[in-house]
Residue frames as qw, qx, qy, qz and C-alpha x, y, z in Angstrom:
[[0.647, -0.731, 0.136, 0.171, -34.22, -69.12, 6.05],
 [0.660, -0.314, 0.275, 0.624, -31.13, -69.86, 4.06],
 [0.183, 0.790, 0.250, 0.530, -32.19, -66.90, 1.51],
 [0.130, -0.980, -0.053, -0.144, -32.19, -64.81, 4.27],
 [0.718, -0.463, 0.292, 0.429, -28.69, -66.31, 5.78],
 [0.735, 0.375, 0.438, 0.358, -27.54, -65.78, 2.29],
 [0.035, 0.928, 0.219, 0.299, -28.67, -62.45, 2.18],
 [0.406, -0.880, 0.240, -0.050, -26.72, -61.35, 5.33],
 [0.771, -0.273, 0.345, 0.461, -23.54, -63.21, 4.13],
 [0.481, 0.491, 0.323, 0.650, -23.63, -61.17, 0.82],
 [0.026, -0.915, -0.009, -0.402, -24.26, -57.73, 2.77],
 [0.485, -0.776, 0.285, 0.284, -21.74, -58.31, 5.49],
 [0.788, 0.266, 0.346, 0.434, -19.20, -59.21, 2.31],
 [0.240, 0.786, 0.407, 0.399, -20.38, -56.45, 0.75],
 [0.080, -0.983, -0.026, -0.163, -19.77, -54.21, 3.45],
 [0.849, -0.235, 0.278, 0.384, -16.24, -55.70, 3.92],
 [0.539, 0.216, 0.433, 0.690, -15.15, -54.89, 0.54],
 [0.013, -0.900, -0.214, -0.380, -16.84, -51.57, 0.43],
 [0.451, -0.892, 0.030, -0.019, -14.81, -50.77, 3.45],
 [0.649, -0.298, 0.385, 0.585, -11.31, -52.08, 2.67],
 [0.418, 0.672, 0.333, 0.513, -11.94, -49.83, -0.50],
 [0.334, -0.920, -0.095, -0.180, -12.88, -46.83, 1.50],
 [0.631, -0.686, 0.126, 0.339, -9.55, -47.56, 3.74],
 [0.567, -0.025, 0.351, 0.745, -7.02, -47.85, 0.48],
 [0.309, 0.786, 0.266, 0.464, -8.64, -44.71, -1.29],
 [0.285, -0.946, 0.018, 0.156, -7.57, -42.89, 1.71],
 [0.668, 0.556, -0.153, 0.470, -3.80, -41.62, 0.06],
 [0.550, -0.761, -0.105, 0.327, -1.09, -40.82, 3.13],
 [0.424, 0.733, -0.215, 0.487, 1.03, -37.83, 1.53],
 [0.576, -0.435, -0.098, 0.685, 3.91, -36.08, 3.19],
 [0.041, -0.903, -0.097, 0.417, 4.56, -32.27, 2.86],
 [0.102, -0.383, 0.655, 0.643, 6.79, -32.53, -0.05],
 [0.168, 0.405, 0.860, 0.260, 3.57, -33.70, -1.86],
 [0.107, -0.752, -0.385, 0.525, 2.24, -30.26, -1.17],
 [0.016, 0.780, -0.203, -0.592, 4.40, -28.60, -3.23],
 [0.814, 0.522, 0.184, -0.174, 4.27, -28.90, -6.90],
 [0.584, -0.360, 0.472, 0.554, 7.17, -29.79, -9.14],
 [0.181, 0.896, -0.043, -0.404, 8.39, -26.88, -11.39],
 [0.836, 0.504, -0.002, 0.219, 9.80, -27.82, -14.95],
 [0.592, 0.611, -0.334, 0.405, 12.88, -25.35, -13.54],
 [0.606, -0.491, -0.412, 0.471, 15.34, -24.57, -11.08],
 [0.096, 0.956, 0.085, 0.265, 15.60, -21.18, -9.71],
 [0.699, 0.194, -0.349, 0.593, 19.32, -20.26, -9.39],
 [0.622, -0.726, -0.191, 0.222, 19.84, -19.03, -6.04],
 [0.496, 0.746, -0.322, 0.306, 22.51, -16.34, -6.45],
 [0.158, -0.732, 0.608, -0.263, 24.08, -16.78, -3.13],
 [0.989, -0.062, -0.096, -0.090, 24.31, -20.68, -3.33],
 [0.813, 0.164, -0.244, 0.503, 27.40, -22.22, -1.90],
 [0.064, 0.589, -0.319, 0.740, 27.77, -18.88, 0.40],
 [0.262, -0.170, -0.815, 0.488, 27.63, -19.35, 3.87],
 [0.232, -0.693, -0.667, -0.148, 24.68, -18.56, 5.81],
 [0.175, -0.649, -0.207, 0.711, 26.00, -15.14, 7.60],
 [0.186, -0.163, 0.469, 0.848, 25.95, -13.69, 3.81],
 [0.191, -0.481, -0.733, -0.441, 22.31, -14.38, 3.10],
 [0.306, -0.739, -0.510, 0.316, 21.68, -12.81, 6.67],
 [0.201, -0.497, 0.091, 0.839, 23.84, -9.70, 6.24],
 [0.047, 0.197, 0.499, 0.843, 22.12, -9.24, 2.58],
 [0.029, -0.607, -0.574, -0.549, 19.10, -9.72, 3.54],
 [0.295, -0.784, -0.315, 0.446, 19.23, -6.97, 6.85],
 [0.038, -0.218, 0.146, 0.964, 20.91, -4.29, 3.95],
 [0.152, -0.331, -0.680, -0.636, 17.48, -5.07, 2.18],
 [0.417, -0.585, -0.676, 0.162, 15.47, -4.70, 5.05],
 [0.250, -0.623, -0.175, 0.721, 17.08, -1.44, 5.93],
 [0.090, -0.085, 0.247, 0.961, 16.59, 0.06, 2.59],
 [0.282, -0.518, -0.785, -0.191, 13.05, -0.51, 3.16],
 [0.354, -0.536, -0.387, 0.662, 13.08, 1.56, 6.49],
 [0.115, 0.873, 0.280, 0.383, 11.92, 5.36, 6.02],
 [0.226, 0.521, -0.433, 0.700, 14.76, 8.40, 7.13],
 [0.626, -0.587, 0.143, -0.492, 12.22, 8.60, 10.44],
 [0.963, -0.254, 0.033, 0.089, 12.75, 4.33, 11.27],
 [0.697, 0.506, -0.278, 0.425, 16.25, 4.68, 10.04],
 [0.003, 0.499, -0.422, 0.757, 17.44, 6.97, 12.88],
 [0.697, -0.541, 0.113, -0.457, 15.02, 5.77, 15.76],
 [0.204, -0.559, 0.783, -0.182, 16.39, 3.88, 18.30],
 [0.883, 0.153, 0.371, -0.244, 14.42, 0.81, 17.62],
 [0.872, 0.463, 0.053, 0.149, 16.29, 0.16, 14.14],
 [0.007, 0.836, -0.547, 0.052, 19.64, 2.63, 14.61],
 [0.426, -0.558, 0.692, 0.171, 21.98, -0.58, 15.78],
 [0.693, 0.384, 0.608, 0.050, 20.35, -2.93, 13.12],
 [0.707, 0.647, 0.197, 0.207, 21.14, -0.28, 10.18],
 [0.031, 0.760, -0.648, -0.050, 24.45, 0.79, 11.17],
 [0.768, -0.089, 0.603, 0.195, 24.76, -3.34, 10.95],
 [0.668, 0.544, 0.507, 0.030, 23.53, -3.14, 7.26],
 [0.386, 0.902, -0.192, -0.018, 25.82, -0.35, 6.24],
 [0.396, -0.751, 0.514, 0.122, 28.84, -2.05, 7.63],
 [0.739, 0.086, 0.668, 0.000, 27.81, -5.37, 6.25],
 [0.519, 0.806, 0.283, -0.019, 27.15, -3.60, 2.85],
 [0.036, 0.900, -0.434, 0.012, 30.88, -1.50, 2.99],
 [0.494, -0.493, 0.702, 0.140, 32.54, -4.94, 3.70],
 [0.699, 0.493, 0.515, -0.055, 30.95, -6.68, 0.69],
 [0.288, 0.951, 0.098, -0.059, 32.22, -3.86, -1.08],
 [0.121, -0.793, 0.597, -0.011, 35.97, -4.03, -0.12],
 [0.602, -0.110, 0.791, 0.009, 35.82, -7.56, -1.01],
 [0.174, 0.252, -0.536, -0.787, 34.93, -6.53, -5.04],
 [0.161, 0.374, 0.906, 0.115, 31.49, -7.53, -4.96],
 [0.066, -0.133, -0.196, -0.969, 29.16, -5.98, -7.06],
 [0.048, 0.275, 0.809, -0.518, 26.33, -5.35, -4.38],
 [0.468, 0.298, 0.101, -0.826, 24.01, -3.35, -6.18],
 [0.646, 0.173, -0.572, -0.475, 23.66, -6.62, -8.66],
 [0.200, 0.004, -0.940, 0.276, 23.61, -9.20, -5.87],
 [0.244, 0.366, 0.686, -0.579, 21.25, -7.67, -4.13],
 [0.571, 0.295, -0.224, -0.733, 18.97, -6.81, -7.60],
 [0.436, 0.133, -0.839, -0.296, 19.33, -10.67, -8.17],
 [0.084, -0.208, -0.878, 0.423, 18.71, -12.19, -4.81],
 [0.198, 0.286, 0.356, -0.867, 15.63, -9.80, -4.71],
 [0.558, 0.266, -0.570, -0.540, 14.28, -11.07, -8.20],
 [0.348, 0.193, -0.911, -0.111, 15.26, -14.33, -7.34],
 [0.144, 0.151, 0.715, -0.667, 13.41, -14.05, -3.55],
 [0.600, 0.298, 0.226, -0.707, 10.00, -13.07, -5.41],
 [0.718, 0.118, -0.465, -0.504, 9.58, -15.92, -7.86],
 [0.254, -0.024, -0.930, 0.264, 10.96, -18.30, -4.98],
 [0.271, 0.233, 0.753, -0.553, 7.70, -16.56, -2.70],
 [0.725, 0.217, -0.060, -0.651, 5.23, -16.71, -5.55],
 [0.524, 0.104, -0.835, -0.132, 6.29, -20.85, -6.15],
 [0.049, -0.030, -0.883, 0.466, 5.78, -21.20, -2.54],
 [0.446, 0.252, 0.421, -0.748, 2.10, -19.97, -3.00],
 [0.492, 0.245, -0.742, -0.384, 1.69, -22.79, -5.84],
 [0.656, -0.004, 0.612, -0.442, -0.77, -25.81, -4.71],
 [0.111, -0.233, 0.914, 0.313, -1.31, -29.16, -6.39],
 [0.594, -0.054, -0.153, -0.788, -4.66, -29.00, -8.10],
 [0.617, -0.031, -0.724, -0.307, -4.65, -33.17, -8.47],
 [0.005, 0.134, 0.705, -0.697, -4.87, -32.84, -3.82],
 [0.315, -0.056, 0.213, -0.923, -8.16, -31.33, -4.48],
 [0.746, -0.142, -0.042, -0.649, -10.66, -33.57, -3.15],
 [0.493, 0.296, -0.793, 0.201, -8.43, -36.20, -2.43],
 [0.663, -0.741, -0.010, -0.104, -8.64, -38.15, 0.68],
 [0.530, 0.442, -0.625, 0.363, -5.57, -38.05, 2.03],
 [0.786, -0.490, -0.223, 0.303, -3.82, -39.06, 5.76],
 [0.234, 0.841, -0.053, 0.485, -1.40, -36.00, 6.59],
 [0.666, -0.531, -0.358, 0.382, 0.99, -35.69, 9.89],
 [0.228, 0.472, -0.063, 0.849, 2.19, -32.60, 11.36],
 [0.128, 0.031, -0.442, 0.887, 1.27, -29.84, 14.38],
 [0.184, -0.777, -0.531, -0.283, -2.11, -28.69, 15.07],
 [0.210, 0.137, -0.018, 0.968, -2.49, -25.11, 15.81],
 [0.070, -0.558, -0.815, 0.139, -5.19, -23.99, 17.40],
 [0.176, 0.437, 0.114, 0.875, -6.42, -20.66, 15.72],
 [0.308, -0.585, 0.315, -0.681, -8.03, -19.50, 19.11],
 [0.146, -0.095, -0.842, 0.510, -7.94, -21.46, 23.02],
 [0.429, -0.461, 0.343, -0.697, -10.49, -22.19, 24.68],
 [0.563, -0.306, 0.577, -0.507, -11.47, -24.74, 27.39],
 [0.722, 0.029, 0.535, -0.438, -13.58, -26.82, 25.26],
 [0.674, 0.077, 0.626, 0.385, -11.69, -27.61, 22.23],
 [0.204, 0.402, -0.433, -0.780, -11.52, -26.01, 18.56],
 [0.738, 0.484, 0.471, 0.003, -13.20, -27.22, 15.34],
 [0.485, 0.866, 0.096, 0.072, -10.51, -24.93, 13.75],
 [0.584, -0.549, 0.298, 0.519, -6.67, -25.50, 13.58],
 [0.543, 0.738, -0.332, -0.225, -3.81, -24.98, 11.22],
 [0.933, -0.126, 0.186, 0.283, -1.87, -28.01, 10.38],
 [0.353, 0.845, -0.396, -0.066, 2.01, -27.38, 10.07],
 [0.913, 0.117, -0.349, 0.178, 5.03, -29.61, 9.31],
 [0.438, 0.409, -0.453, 0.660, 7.33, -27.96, 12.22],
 [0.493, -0.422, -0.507, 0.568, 7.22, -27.74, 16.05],
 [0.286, -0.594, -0.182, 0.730, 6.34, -24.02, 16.85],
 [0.224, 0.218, 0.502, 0.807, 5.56, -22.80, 13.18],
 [0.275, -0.775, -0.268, -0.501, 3.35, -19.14, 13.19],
 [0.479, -0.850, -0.206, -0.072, 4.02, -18.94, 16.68],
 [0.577, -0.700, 0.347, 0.239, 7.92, -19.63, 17.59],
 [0.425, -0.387, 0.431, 0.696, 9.16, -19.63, 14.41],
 [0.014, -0.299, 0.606, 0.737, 9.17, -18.66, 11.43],
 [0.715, 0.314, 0.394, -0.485, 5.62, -18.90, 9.49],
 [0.578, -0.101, 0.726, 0.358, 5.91, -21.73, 6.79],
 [0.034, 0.013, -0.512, -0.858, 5.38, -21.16, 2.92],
 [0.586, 0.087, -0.209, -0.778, 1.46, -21.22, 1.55],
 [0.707, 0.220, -0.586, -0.328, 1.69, -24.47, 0.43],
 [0.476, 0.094, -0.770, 0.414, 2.96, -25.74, 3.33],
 [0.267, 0.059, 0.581, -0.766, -0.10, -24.86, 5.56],
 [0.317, -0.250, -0.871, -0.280, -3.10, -26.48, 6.03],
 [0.368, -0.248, 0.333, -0.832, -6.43, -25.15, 7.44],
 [0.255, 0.038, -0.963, 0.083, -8.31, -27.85, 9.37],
 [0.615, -0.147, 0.131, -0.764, -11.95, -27.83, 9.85],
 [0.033, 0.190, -0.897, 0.399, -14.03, -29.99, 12.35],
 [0.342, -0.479, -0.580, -0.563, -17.56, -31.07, 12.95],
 [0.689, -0.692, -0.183, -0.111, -17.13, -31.33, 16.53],
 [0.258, -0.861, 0.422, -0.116, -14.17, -29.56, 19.05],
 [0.956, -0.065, -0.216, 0.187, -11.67, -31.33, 19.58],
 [0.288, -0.909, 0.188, -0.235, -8.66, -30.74, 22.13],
 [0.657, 0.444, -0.552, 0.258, -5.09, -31.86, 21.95],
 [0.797, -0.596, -0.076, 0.061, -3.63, -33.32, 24.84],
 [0.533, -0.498, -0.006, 0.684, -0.61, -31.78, 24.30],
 [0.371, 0.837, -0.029, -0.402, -0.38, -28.40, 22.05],
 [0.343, 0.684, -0.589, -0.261, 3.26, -29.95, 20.13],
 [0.589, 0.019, 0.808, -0.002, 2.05, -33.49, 20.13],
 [0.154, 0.108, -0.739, -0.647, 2.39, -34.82, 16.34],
 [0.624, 0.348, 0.490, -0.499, -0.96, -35.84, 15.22],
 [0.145, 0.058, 0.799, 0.580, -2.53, -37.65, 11.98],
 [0.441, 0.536, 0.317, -0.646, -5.71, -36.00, 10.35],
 [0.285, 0.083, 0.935, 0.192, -7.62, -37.48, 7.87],
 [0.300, 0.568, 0.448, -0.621, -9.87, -35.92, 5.86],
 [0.560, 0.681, 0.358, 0.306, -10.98, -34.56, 2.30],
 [0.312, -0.284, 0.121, 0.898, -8.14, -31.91, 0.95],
 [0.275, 0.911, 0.249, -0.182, -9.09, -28.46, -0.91],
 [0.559, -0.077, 0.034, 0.825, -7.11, -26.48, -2.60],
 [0.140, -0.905, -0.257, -0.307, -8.47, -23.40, -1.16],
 [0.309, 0.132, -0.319, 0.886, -6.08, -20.31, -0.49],
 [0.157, -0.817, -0.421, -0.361, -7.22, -18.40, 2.10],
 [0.228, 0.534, -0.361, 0.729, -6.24, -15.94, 5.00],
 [0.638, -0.650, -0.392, 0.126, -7.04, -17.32, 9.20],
 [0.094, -0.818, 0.203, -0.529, -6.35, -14.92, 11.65],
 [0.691, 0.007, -0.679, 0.249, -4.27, -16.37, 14.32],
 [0.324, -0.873, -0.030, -0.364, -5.10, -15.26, 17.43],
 [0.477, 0.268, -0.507, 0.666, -1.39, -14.27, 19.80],
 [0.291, -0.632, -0.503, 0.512, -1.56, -12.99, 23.76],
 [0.112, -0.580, -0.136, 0.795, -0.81, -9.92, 22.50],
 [0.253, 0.602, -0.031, -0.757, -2.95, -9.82, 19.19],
 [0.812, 0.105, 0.554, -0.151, -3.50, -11.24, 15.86],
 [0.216, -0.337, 0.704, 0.586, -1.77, -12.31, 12.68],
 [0.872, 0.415, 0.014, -0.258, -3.35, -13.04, 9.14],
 [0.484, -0.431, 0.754, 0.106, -1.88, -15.82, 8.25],
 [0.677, 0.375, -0.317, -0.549, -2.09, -17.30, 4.19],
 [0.668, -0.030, 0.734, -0.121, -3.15, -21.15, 3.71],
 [0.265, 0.281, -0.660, -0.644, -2.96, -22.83, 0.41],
 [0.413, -0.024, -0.895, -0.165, -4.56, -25.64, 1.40],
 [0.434, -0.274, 0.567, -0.644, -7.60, -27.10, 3.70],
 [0.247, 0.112, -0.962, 0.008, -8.80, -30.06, 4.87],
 [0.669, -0.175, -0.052, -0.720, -12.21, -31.54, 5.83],
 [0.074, 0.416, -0.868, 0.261, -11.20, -33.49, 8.82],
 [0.811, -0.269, -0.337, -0.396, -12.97, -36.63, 9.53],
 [0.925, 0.064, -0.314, 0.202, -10.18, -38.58, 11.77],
 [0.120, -0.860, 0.398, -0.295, -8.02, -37.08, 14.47],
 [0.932, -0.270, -0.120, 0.212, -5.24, -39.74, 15.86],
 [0.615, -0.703, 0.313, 0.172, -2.03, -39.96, 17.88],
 [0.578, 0.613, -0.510, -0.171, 1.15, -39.72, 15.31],
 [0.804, -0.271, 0.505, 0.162, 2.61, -43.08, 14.95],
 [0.209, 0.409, -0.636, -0.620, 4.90, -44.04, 12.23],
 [0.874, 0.227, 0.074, -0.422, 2.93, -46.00, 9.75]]
């Protein structure tokens, strides 16, 4: 009898300490842990310019993109008589726009090939993660398939976020927010697997690139920790 008491005091121990392991291995990152950290910095040429100068460059880039047809149609006509005005004032101010805009355009493609950079040591991690859930299609009975993002409305009402900064979130069993822009914590094994989810919109669908997914074991209400 006290063998067996014995017994069951060393396996409920046992599973104690097995389980307060299990809780500290889980690692709680934040989205700036996402993104890897880059021996340099990439000099931004317009740094220190206000923010209507980065917009006006980058609609003269946008419009030299545009083919004679889009150029003229009424869809784009007020948008690249912006881009030539914006481009003629630049100009009367002695800036030398054909090299601004060759930098900023240099500078833009090694800033969107860092953003598609992922942190190999995430890969298999558990981690704890907070942020949006996204449900890559609706229906009634829940998903088993979101995208986690760190912003209110990201993919849908604004602006889709870098690579690195999405997360694809697989489920074993639906599950259905109780509000669609209610923070949430998800818990799970990370990947670092890029891939491309199709998001599905009322009026159609988006491919959308992920750097990252998760193999969610834990869905909870965000609280701060």
């Amino acid at each position: 009898m006290k063998r067996a008491v014995l017994a069951l005091v060393i396996g409920l121990s046992f599973g104690l300490v097995a389980s307060a392991f299990a809780a500290k291995s889980v690692k709680e990152v934040a989205w700036d842990n996402l993104v890897p950290e880059f021996a340099t910095k990439l000099n931004d040429p317009l740094a220190g310019q206000e923010l209507y100068r980065r917009l006006e460059v980058e609609t003269i880039i946008w419009a030299s993109t545009l083919s004679p047809e889009e150029r003229s149609s009424e869809e784009h006509k007020l948008m690249v008589e912006d881009a030539q005005h914006f481009l003629d004032e630049m100009r009367n101010e002695g800036i030398d726009t054909d090299k601004l805009i060759k930098d900023f355009k240099a500078w833009q493609a090694k800033v969107d090939e860092r953003n598609k950079q992922v942190v190999p040591e995430l890969d298999g991690a558990q981690i704890k993660l907070a942020g949006y859930l996204l449900p890559l299609h609706y229906t009634e009975k829940g998903e088993t398939e979101f995208l986690l993002v760190p912003y209110v409305g990201a993919c849908i009402h604004a602006p889709v976020p870098p690579q690195n900064q999405i997360v694809f979130v697989e489920l074993s069993s639906p599950y259905k927010p109780e509000e669609l822009y209610a923070p949430v914590w998800v818990t799970g094994t990370m990947r670092t697997k890029v891939s491309t989810k199709a998001l599905s919109y009322v009026d159609g669908t988006a491919d959308i690139p992920v750097g990252y997914s998760l193999e969610a074991n834990l869905i909870e209400s965000y609280e701060e920790s």
